[in-house]
C-alpha positions in Angstrom: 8.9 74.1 41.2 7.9 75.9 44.4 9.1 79.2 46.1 11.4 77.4 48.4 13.0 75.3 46.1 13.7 78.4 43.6 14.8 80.0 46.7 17.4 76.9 47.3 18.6 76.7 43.8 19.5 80.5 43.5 21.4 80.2 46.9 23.1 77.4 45.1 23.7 78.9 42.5 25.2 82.3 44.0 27.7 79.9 46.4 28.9 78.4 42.8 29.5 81.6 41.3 30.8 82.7 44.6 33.8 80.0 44.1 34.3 80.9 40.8 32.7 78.0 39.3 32.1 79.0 35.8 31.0 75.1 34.4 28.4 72.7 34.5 29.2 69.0 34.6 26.2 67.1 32.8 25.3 63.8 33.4 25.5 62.9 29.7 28.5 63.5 27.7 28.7 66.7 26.0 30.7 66.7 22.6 32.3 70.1 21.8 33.7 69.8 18.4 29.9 68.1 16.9 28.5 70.6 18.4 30.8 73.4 17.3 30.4 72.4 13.7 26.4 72.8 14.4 26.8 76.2 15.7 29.2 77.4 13.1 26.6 76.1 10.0 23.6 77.8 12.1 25.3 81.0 12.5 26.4 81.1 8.6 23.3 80.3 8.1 22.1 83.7 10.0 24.8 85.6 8.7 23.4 88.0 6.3 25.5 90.8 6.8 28.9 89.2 6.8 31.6 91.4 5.2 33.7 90.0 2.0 36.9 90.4 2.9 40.1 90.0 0.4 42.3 87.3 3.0 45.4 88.3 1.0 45.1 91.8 1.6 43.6 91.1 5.0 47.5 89.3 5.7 49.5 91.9 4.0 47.9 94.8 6.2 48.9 93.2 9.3 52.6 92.5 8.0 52.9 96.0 7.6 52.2 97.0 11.4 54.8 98.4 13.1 53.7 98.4 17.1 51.2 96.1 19.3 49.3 99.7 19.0 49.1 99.5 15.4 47.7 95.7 15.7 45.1 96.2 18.7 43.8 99.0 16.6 43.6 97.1 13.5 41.6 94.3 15.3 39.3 96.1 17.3 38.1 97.6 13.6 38.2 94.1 11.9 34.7 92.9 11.0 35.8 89.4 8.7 35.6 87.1 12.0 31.9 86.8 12.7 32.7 85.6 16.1 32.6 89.7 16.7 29.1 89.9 16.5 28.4 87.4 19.4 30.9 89.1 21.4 31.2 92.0 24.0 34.9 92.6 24.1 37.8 92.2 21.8 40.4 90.2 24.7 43.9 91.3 23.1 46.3 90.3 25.6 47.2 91.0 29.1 50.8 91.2 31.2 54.6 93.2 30.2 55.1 93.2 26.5 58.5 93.5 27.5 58.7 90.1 28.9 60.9 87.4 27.6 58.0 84.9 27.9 54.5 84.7 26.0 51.5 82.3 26.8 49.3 81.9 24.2 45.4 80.2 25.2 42.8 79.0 22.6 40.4 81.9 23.0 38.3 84.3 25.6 35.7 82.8 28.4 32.2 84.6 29.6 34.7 86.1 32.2 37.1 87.0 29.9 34.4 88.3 27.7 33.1 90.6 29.9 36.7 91.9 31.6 38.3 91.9 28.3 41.2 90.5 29.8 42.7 86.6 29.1 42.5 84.1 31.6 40.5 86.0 34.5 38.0 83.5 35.3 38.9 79.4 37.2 41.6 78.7 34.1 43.2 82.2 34.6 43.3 81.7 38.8 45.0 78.4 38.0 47.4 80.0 35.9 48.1 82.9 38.1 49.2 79.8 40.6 51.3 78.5 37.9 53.2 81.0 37.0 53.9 81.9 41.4 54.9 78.4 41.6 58.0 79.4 39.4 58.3 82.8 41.3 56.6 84.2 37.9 53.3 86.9 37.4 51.3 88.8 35.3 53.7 91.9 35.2 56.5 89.0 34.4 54.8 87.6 31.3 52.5 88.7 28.2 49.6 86.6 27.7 47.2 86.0 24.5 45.0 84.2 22.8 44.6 81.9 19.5 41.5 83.7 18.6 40.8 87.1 20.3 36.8 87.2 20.4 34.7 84.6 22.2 33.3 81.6 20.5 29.6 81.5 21.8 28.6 78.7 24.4 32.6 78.8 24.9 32.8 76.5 21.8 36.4 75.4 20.1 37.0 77.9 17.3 36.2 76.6 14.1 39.2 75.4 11.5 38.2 78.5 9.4 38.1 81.1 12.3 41.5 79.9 13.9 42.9 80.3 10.0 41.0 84.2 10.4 42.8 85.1 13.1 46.3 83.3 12.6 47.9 86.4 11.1 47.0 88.4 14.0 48.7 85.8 16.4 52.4 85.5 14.1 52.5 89.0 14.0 51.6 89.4 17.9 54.4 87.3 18.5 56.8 88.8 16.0 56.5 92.6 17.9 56.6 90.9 21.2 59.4 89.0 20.4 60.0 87.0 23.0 62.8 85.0 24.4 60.7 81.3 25.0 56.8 80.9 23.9 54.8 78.4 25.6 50.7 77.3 24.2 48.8 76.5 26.8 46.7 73.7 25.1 45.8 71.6 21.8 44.0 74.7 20.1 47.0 76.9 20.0 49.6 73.9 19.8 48.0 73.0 16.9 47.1 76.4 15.7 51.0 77.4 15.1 53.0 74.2 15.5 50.2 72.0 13.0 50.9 69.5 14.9 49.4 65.8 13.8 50.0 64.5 17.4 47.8 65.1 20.3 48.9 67.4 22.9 49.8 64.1 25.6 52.7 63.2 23.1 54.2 66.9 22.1 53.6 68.3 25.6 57.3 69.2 27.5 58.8 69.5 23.9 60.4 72.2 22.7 60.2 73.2 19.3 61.9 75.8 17.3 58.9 78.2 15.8 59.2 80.0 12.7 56.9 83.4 13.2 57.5 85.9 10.3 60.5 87.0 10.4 61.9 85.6 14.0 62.2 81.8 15.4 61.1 81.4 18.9 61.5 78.2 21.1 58.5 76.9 22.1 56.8 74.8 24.4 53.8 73.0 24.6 51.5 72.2 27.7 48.2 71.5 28.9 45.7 74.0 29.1 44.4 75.1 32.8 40.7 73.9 32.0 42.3 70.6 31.3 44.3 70.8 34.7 40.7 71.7 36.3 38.8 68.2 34.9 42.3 66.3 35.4 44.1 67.5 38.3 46.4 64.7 38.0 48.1 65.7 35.1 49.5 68.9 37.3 52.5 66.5 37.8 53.6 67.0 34.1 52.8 70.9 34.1 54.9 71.2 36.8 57.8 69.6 35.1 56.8 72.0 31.8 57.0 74.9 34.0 60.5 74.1 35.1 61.6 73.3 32.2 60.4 77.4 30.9 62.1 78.8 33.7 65.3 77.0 32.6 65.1 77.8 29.4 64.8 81.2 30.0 67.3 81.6 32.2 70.0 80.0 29.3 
């Protein structure tokens, strides 16, 4: 490749980043999950210094937290996720812990990754919009994640690191305790509701969740990647949204 066309390729590239495209479409299909499980069986594979923890223990610890303080402390020091080590921040959560609603995502971006914030990069600008189009913001929700450490290549967690961090998402919600929950996409549908439909059929349904020691109704909906490939499903967002604003307004 010559100067000029290196020259026109970093221009194009700078005017992607620019409009905060963060994702390459390829002309071949790319298939996440077979090539999740390929990543997960490399990296145990180059694991050699991956702490034994006691899972039991691990669960009883957090149930015995008092304060989000407690539990952002006790994840930033937990090393039994390897997902950590390919990582630069721990994202724990973002908005008013005081709010009645929490959002709950699959897990961090590069963006996110590098902020240490949820949902800063395309997905979180369309959820910013979202939440304005029901006179809603950041200082008027609390949002999280499934998994609080980014999966590399922005993989799906695996089976066995959603099961890892589970704990610290039911107790997140149990000290935030909010008034509606809604689970922005299959991951974290699935994640807490174990769901055996597909997030098309449960999506606009609420569901009573059991979380430690409170229930909280939730909703599911489409995540706002999904919205970004699909734009046409922003229809049935839309109603999902009104239906949270009703909800909490009961």
């Amino acid at each position: 490749m010559n100067n000029s066309k290196i020259s026109e390729s970093i221009k194009l590239l700078r005017l992607f980043k620019e409009n905060g495209v963060d994702e390459l479409i390829a002309n071949n299909p790319f298939n996440r999950i077979k090539n999740a499980e390929k990543i997960r069986k490399k990296d145990s594979l180059n694991n050699n210094d991956t702490i034994n923890y006691d899972y039991s223990m691990h669960t009883d610890k957090i149930n015995n937290l008092g304060s989000i303080a407690e539990l952002r402390s006790y994840m930033s020091n937990f090393k039994g996720c390897d997902l950590y080590k390919s990582s630069t921040n721990m994202v724990f959560s973002d908005g008013n812990p005081e709010s009645d609603i929490m959002l709950i995502g699959e897990a961090p971006g590069h963006d996110e990754d590098i902020q240490g914030k949820p949902f800063v990069g395309r997905s979180g600008k369309l959820l910013d919009k979202m939440l304005e189009a029901i006179e809603l913001n950041r200082e008027k929700v609390y949002i999280a994640n499934i998994v609080p450490w980014r999966p590399p290549n922005n993989r799906r967690p695996t089976d066995e690191e959603i099961e890892i961090c589970l704990p610290f998402v039911k107790k997140h919600i149990e000290l935030i305790n909010p008034k509606v929950l809604m689970l922005l996409g299959s991951t974290a549908t699935f994640a807490l509701l174990k769901n055996t439909e597909g997030i098309t059929k449960i999506r606009g349904k609420w569901i009573d969740l059991n979380v430690n020691t409170i229930t909280v109704p939730t909703l599911p909906t489409f995540h706002p990647a999904f919205l970004l490939r699909q734009p046409a499903q922003k229809k049935h967002v839309w109603e999902d949204l009104k239906s949270l604003k009703n909800k909490v307004s009961e």
